[in-house]
TORBATI-424970 format. One record per residue: residue number from 1; chain; x, z, y of N, C-alpha, C in turn. Coordinates in steps of 0.1 Angstrom, whole numbers, plus 5000, padded with zeros to 4 digits. Each point is the difference from the previous one (the first is absolute). Layout:
N
     n   chain   n.px   n.pz   n.py   ca.px   ca.pz   ca.py   c.px   c.pz   c.py
   NUM       A      X      Z      Y       X       Z       Y      X      Z      Y
...
This chain:
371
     n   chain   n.px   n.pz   n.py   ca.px   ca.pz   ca.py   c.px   c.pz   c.py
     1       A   6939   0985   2981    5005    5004    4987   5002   4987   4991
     2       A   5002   5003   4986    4998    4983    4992   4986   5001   4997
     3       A   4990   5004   5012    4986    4988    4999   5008   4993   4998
     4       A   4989   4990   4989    5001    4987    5000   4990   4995   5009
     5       A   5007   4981   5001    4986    4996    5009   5002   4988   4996
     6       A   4982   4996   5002    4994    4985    4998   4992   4999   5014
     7       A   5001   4985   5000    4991    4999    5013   4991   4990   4991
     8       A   4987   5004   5002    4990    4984    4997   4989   5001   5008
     9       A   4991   4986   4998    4990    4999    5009   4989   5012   4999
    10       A   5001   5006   4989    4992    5012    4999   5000   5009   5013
    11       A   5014   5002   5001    5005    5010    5016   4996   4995   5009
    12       A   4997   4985   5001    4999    4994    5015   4975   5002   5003
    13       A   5003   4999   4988    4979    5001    4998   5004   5014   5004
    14       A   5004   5014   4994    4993    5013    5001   5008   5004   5015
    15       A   5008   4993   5007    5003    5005    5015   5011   5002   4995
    16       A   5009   5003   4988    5012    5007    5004   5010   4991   4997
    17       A   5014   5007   5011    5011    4993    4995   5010   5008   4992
    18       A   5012   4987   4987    5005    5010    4995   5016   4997   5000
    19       A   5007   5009   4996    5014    4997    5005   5001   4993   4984
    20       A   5009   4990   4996    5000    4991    4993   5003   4988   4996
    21       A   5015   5002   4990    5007    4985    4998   4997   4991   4989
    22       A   4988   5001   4994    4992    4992    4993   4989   4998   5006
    23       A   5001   4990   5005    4982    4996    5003   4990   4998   4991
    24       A   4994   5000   5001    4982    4995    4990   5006   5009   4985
    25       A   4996   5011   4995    4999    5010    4990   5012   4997   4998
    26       A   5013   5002   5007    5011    4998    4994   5005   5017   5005
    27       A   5015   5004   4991    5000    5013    5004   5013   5005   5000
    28       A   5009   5016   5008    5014    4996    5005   4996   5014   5006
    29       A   5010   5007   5004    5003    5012    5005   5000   4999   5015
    30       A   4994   5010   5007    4998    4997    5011   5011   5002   5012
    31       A   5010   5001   4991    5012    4999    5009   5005   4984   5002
    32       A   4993   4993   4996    5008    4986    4998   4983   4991   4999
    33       A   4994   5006   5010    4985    4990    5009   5010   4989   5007
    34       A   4998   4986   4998    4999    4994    5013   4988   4996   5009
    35       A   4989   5003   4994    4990    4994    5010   4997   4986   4996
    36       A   5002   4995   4996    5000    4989    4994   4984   4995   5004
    37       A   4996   4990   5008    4985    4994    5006   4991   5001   4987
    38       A   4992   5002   4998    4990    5001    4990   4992   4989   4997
    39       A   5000   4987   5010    4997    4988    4998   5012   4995   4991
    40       A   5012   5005   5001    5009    4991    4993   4997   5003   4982
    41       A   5000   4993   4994    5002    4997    4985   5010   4998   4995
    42       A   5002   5017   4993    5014    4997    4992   5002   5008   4989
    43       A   4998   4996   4989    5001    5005    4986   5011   5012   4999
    44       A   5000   5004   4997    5008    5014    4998   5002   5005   4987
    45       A   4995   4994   4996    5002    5008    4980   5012   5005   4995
    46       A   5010   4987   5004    5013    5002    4996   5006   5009   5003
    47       A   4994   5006   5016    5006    5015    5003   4994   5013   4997
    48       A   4989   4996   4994    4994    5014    4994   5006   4999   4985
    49       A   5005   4986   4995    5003    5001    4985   5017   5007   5005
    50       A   5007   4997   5010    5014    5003    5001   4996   5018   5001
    51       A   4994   5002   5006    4999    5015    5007   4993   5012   4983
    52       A   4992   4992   4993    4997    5008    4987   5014   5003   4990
    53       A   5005   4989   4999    5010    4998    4992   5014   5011   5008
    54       A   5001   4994   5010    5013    5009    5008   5003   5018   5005
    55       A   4985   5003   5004    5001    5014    5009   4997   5007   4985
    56       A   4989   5002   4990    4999    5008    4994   5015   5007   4992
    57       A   5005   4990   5000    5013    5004    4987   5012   5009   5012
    58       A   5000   4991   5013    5009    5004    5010   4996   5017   5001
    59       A   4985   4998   5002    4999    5012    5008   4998   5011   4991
    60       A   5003   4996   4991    5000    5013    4989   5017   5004   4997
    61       A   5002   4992   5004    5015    5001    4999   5005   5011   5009
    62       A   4997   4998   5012    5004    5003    5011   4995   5020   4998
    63       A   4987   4999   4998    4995    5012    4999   5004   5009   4989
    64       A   5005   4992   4987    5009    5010    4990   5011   5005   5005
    65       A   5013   4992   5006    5011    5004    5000   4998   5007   5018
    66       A   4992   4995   5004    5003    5009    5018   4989   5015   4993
    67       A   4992   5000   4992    4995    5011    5000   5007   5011   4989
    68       A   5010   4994   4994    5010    5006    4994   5009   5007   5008
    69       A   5002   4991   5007    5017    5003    5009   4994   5015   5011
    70       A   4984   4993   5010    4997    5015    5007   4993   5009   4993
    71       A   4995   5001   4984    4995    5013    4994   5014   5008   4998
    72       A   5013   4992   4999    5015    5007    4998   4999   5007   5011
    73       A   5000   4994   5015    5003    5005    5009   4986   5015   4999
    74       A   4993   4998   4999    4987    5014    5006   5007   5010   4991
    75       A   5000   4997   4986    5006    5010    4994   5010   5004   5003
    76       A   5009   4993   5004    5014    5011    5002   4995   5005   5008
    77       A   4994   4998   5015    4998    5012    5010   4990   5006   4996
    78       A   4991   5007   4995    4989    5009    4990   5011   5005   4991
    79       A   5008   4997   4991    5005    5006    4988   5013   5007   5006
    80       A   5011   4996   5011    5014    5003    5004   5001   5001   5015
    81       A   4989   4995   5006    5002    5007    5016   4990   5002   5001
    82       A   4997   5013   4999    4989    5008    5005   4995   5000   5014
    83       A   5014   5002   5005    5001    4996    5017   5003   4987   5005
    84       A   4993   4996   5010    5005    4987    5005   5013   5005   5010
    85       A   5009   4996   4998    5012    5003    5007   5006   4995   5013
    86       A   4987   4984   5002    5009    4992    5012   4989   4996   5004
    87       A   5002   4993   5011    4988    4990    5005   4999   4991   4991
    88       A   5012   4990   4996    4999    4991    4988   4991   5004   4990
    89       A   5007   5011   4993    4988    5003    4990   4989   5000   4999
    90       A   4994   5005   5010    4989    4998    5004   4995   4984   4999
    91       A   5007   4990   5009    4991    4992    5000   5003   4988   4991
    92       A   5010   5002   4991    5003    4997    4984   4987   5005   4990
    93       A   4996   5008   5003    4990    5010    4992   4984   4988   5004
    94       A   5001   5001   5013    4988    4995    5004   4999   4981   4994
    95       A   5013   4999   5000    5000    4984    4998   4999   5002   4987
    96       A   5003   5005   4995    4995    4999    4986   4989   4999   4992
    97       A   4989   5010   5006    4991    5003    4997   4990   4988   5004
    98       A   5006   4993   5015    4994    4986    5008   5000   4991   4988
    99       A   5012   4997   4993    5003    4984    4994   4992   5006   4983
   100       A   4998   5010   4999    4987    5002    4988   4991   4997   5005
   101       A   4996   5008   5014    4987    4999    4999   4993   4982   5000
   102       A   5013   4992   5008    4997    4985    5000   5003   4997   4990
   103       A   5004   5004   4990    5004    4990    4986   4986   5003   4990
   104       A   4995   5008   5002    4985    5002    4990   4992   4995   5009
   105       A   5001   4996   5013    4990    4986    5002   5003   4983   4993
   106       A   5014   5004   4993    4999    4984    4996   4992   4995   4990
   107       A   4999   5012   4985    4990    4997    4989   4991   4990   5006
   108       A   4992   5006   5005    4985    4994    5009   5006   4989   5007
   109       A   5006   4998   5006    5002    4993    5009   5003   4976   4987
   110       A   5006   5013   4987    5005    4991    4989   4990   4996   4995
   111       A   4991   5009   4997    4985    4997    4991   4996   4993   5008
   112       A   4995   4998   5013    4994    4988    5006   5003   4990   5004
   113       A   5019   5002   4997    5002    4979    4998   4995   4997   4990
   114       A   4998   5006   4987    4997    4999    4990   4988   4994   4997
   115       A   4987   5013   5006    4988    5001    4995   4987   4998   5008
   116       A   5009   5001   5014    4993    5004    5013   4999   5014   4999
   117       A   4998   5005   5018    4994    5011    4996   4984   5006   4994
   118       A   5002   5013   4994    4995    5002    4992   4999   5016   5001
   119       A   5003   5008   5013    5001    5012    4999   4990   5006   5014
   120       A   4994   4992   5006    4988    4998    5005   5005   5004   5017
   121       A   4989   5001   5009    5003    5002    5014   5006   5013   5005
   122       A   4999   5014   4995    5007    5007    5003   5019   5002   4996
   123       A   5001   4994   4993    5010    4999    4993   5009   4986   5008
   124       A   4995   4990   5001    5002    4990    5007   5006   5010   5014
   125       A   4991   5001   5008    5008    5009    5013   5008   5010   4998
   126       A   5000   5008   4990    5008    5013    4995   5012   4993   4995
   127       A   5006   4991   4995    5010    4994    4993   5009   4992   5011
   128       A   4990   4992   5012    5005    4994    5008   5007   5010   5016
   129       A   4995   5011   4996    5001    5009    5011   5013   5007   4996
   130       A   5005   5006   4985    5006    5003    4995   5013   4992   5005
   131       A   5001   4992   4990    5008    4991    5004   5006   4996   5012
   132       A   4994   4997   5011    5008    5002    5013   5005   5009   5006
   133       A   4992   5019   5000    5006    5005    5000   5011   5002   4992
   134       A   5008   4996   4988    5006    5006    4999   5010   4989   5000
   135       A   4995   4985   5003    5011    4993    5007   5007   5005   5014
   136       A   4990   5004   5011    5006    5003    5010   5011   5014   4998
   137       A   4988   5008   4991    5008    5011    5005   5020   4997   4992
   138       A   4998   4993   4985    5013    4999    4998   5010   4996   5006
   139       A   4995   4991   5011    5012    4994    5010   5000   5010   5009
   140       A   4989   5004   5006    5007    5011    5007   5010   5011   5002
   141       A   4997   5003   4985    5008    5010    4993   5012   4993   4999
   142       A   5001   4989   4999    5017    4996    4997   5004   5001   5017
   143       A   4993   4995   5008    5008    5000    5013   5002   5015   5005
   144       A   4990   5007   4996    5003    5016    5001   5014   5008   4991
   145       A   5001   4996   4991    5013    5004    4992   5014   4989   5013
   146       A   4998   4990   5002    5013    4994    5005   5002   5007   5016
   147       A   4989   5003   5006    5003    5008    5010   5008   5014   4995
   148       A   4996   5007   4991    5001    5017    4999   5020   4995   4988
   149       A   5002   4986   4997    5010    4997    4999   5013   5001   5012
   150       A   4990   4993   5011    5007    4998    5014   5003   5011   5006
   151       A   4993   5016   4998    5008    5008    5004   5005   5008   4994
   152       A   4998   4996   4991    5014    5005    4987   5010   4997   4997
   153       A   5003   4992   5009    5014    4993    4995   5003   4995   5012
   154       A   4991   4997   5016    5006    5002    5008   5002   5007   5011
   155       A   4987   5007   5001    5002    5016    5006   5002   5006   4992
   156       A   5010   5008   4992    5003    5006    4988   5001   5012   5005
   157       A   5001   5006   5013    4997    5012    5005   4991   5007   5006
   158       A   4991   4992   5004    4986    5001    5001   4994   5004   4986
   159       A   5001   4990   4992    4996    5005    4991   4996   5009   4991
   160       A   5014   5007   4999    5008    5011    4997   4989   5009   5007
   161       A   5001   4997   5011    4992    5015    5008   4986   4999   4999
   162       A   4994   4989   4995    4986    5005    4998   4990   4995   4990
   163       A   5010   5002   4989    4992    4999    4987   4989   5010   4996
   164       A   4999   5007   5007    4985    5007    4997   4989   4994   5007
   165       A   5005   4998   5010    4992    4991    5007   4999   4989   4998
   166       A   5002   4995   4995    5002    4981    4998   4990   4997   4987
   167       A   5002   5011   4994    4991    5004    4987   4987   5006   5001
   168       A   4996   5001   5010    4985    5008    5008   4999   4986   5002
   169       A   5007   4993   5008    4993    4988    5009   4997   4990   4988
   170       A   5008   4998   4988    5002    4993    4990   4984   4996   4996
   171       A   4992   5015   4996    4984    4999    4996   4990   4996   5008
   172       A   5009   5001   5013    4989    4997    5011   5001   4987   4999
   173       A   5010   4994   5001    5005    4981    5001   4992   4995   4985
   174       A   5000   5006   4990    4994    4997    4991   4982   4998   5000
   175       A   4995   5012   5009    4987    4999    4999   4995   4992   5008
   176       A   5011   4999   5014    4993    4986    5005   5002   4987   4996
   177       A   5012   4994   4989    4998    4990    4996   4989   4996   4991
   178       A   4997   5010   4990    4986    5003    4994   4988   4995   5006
   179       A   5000   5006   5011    4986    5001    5012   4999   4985   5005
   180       A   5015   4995   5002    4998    4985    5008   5001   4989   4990
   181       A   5005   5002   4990    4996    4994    4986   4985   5000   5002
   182       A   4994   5010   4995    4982    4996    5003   4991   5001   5006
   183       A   5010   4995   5012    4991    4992    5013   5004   4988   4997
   184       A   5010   4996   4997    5003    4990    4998   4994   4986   4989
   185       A   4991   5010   4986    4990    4996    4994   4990   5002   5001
   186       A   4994   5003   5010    4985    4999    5010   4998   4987   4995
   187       A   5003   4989   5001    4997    4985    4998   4991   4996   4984
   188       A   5014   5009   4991    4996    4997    4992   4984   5010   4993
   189       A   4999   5015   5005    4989    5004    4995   4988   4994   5006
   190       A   5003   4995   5013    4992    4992    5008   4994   4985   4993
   191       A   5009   4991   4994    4995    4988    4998   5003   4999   4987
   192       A   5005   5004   4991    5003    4999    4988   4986   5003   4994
   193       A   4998   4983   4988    4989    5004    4992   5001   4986   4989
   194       A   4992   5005   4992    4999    4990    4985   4994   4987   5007
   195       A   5009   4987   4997    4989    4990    5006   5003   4984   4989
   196       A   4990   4996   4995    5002    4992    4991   5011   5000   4989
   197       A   5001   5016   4993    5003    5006    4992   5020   5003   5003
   198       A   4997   5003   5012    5014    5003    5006   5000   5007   5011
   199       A   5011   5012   5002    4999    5014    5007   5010   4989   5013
   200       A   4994   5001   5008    5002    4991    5014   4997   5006   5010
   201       A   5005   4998   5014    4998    5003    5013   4988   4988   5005
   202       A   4988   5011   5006    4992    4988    5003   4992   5007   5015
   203       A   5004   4988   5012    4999    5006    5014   4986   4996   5000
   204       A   4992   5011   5008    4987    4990    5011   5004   4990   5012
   205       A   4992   4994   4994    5001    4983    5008   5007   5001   5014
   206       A   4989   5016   5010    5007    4999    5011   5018   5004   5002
   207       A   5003   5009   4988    5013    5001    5002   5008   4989   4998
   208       A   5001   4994   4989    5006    4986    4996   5018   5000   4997
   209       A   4997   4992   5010    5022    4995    4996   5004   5011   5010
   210       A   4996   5005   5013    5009    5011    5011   5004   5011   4989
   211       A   4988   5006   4991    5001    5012    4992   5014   4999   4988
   212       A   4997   4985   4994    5008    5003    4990   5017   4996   5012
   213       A   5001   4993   5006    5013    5001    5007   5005   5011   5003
   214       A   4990   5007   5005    5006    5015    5003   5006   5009   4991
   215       A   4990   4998   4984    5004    5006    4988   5017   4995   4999
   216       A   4998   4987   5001    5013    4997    4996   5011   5003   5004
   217       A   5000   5001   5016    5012    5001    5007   4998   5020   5000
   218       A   4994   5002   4998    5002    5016    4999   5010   5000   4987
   219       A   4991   4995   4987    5013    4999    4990   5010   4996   5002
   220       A   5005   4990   5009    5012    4992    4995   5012   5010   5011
   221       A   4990   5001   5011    5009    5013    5014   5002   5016   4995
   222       A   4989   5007   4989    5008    5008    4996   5008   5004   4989
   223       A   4993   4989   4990    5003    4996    4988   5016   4997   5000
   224       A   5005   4992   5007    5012    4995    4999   5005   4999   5013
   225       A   5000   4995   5010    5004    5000    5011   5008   5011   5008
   226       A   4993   5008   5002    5000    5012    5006   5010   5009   4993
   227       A   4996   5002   4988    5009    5010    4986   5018   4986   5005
   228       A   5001   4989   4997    5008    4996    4995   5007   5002   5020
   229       A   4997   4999   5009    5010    5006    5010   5000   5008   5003
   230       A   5000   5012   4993    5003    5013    4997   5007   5003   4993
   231       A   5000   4992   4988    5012    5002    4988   5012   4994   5006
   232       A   4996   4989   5007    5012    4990    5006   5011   5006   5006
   233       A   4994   5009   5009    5007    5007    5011   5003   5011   4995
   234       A   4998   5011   4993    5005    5010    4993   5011   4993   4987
   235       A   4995   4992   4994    5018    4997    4988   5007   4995   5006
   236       A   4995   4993   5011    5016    4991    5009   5006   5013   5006
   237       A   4995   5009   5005    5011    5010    5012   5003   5009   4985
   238       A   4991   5002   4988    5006    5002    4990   5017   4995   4991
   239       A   4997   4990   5002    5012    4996    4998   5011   4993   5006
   240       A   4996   5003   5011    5009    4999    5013   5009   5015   4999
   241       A   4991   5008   4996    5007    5018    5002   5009   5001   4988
   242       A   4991   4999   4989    5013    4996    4989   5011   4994   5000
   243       A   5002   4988   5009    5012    4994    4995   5010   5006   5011
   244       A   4997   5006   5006    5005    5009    5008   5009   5011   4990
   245       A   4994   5003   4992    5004    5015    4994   5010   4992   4986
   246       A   5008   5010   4998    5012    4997    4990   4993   5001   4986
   247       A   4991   5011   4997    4992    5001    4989   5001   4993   4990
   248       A   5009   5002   4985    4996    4985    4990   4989   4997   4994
   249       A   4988   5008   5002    4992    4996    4990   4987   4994   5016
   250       A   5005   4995   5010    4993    4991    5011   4998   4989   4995
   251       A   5010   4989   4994    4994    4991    4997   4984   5004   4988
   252       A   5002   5008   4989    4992    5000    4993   4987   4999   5007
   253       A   4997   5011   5008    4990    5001    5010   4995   4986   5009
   254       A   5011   4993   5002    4996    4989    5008   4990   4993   4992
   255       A   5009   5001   4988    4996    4988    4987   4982   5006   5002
   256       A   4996   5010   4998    4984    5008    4997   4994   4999   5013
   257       A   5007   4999   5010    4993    4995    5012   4997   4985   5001
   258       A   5010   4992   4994    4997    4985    5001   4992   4994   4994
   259       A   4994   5004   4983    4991    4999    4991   4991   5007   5001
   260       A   4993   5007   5008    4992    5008    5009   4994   4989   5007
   261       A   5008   4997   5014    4994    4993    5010   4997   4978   4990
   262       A   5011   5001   4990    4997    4986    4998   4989   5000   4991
   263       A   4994   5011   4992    4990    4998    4992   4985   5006   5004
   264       A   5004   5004   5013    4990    5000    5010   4996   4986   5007
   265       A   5008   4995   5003    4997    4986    5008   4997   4988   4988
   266       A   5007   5005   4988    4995    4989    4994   4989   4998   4993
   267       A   4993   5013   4999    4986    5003    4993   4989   5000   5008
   268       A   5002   5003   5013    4994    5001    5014   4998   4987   5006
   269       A   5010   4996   5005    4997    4987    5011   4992   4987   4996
   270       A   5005   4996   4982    4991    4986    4998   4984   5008   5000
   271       A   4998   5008   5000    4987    5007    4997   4993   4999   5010
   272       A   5009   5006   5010    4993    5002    5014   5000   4988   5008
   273       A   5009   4990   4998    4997    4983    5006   4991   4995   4993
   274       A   4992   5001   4987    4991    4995    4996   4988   5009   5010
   275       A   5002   5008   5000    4982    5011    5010   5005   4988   5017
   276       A   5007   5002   5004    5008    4993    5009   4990   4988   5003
   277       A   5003   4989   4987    4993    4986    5001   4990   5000   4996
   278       A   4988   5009   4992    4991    5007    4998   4993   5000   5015
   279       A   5005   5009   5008    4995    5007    5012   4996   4982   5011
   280       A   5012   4996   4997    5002    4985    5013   4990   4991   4995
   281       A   4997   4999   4987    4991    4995    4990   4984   5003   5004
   282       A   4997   5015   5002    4991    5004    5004   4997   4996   5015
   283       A   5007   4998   5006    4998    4996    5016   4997   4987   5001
   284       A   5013   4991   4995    4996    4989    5005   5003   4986   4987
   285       A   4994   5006   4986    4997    4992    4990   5013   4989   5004
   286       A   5012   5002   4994    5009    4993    5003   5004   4991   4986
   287       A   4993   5006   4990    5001    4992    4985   4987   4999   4994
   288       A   4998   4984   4996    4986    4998    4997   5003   4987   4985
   289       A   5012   4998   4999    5005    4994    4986   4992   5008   4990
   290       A   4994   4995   4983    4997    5006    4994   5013   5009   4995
   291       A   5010   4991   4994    5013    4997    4996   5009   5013   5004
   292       A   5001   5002   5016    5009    5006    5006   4995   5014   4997
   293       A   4984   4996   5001    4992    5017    4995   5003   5007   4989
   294       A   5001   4990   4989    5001    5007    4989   5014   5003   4997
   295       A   5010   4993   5004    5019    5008    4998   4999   5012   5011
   296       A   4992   4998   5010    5000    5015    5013   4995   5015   4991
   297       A   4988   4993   4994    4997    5010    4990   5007   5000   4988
   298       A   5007   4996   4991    5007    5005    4990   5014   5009   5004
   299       A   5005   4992   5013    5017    5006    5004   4993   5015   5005
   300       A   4987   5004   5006    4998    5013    5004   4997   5006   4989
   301       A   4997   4998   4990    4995    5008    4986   5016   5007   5000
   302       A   5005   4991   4992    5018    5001    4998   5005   5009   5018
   303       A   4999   4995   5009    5007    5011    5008   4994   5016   4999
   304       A   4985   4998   5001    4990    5014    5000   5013   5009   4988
   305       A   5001   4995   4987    5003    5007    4993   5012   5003   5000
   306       A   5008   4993   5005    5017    4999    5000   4998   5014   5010
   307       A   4991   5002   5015    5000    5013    5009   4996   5007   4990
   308       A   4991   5001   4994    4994    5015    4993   5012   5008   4989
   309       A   5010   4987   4999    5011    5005    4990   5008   5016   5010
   310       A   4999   4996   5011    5007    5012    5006   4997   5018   4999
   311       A   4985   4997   4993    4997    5015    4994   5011   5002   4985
   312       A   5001   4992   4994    5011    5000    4988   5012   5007   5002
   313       A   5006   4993   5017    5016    5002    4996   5000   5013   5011
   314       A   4990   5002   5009    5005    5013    5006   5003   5013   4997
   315       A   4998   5000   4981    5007    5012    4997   5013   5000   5003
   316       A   5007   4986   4995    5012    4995    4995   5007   4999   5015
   317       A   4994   4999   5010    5005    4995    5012   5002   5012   5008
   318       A   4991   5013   4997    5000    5008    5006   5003   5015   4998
   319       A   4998   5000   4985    5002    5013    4992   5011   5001   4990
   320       A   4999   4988   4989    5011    5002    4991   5013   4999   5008
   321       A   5003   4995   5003    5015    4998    5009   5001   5010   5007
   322       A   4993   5011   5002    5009    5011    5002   5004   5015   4988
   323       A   5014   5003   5004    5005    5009    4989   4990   5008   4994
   324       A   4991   5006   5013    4988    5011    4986   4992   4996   4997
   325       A   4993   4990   5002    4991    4992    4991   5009   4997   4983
   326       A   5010   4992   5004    5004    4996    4989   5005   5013   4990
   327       A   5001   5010   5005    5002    5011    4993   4987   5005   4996
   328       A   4992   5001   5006    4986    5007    4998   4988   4990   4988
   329       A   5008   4987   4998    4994    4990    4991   5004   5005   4989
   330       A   5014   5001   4996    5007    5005    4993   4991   5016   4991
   331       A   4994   5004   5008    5002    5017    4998   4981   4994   4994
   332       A   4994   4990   5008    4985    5000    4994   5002   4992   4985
   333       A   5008   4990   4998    5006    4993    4990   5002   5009   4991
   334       A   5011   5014   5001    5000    5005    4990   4989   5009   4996
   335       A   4989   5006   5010    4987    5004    4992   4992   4997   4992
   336       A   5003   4979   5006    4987    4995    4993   5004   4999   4985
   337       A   5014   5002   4998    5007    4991    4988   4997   5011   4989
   338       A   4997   4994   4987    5004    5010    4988   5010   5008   5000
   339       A   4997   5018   4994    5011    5009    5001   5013   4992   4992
   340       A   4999   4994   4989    5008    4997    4992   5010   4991   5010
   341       A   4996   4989   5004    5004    4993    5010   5010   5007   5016
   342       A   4996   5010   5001    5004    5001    5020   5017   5002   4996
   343       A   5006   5002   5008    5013    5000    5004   5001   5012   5010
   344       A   5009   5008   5000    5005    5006    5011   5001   4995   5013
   345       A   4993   5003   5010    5005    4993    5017   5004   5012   5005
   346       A   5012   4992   5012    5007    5007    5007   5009   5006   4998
   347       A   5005   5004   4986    5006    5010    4996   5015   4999   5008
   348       A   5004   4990   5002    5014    4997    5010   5001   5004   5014
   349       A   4992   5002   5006    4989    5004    5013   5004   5014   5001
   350       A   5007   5006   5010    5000    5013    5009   4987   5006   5002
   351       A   4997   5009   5005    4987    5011    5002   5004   4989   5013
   352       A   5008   5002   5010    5001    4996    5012   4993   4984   5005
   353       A   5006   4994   4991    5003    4982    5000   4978   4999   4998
   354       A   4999   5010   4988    4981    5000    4994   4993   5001   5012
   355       A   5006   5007   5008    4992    5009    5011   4999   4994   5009
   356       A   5008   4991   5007    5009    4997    5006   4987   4984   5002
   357       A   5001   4990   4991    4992    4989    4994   4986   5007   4999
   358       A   4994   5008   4995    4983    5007    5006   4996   5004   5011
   359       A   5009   5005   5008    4998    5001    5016   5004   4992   5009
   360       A   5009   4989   4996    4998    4990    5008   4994   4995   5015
   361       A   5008   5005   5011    4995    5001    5010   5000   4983   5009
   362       A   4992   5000   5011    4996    4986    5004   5019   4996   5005
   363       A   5007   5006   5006    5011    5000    5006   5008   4991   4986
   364       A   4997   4998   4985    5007    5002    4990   4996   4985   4996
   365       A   4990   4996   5005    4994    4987    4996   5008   4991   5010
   366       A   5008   5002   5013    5009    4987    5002   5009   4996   4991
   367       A   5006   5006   4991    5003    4990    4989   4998   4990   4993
   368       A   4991   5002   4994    4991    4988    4998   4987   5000   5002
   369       A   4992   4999   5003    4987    5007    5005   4996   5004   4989
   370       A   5006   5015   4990    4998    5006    4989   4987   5007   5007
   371       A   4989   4996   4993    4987    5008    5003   5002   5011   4991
């Protein structure tokens, strides 16, 4: 999770090792440990002074406007679809509820660039456990929506014939990304704990570097890897099928498939090449410059957070851009608004054309992938 981690001689007296890109009481999220020798001496201030100054303001940022954009999303489906109507829905619904539940780990996560932590050892593992679940499960859910894309648009007759079914299996695909989401944070309820006033991953001696490698490449294989050749291969035969079809509103759709997959790769990959050199770091101490330590750790601060931006835009990426959302924003907009203020909606709008835009069937989203 963002344990943070310090490694100092303390760890090396009480037996334990810790994952960690400040050495000697220095401190850094434990996604971005190199391991760094513990005999080496290297001042680190400057990256706990970059890391106070930088994350708290970012990450408050990030958690206003992404926790804005998915409390829009819960409410429309609670307030205007009673029913989940598609498999998408569904797991639009679930990703939403994911990129909350990770964005109220950031407060904490803020207060302890700040302050250290300060919210004691159960909370330390509860926050760090949080948090990965609902990193994994978000990605999952996105590669789950780009599959249930892929047969919507290019089995479109399949489809067709088993939307009741697709919608049973929808909750089932959901509870097991859930389930393997927290297996997946076994690690962290496991090793996560307050250490030299920072919520850090900290291994017993016998596990060492094998443990945290493992952690890592588990994150970085299903975290990114795995999801991202799955999206690959579904929007490419995606828009291979499209440009097939005469349809004018395909390009539009290409356009939401292209800023899809490019703001996945670009939020994703510097992120995951930092766990990447992190992990090679851990094996075979390949960087032992003070110098090189401390830009390794400031460029991962700045990438960590550039990835965590992708809870923000996946309303925008996944929900607003289609016709009933943007209609159904509309319709919450005018509740929240003073009576004096609302405007008439719709009123140009058919009973048919109304009806038509709320039932919205999956067959309707090759268009533009109108969710």
């Amino acid at each position: 999770m963002i344990a943070v981690n310090m490694t100092s001689m303390d760890d090396i007296i009480t037996g334990m090792t810790t994952e960690d890109p400040f050495s000697s009481s220095a401190t850094t999220e434990d996604d971005y440990d190199y391991g760094i020798d513990d005999n080496l001496m290297c001042d680190r201030q400057s990256v706990r002074d970059f890391r106070s100054r930088y994350e708290p303001p970012f990450f408050w940022i990030i958690t206003l406007v992404g926790g804005t954009g998915n409390l829009a999303v819960v409410w429309i489906y609670l307030s205007f679809r009673k029913r989940l109507k598609t498999m998408t829905d569904v797991y639009l619904l679930n990703l939403a509820v994911a990129d909350l539940l990770f964005l109220v780990t950031l407060p904490l996560w803020a207060a302890e660039a700040s302050h250290g932590w300060i919210f004691g050892p159960a909370m330390c593992k509860i926050n760090s456990a949080l948090y990965k679940v609902n990193l994994f499960s978000s990605i999952m859910l996105l590669t789950c929506i780009s599959v249930d894309r892929y047969i919507v648009i290019v089995q479109t007759t399949k489809a067709q014939n088993s939307q009741m079914e697709r919608r049973r299996c929808s909750r089932l695909v959901c509870a097991g990304v859930w389930l393997l989401a927290l297996l997946l944070a076994v690690p962290e309820l496991s090793f996560a704990v307050p250490a030299n006033s920072y919520c850090r991953m900290v291994y017993p001696s016998n596990l060492g570097n094998r443990t945290k490698i493992l952690v890592l490449s588990l994150q970085v294989s299903m975290g990114f890897f795995v999801p991202f050749m799955v999206m690959a291969f579904c929007y490419s035969v995606i828009i291979a099928k499209l440009l097939k079809t005469r349809n004018f509103e395909k390009h539009k759709a290409m356009r939401v498939i292209l800023a899809v997959v490019v703001v996945f790769i670009v939020s994703q990959l510097p992120y995951n090449s930092m766990l990447v050199m992190e992990a090679t770091q851990a094996s075979n101490m390949t960087v032992t410059d003070c110098e090189k330590v401390k830009a390794i750790d400031m460029a991962g601060q700045v990438l960590k957070s550039i990835a965590y931006m992708h809870a923000c835009l996946n309303p925008f990426l996944y929900v607003f851009v289609g016709v009933r959302f943007r209609r159904d924003i509309k319709r919450l907009l005018h509740c929240c608004l003073p009576q004096s203020t609302k405007t008439p909606l719709g009123k140009t709008r058919s009973p048919l054309s109304s009806t038509r835009i709320s039932v919205m069937s999956d067959s309707d989203t090759s268009h533009a992938l109108s969710l």
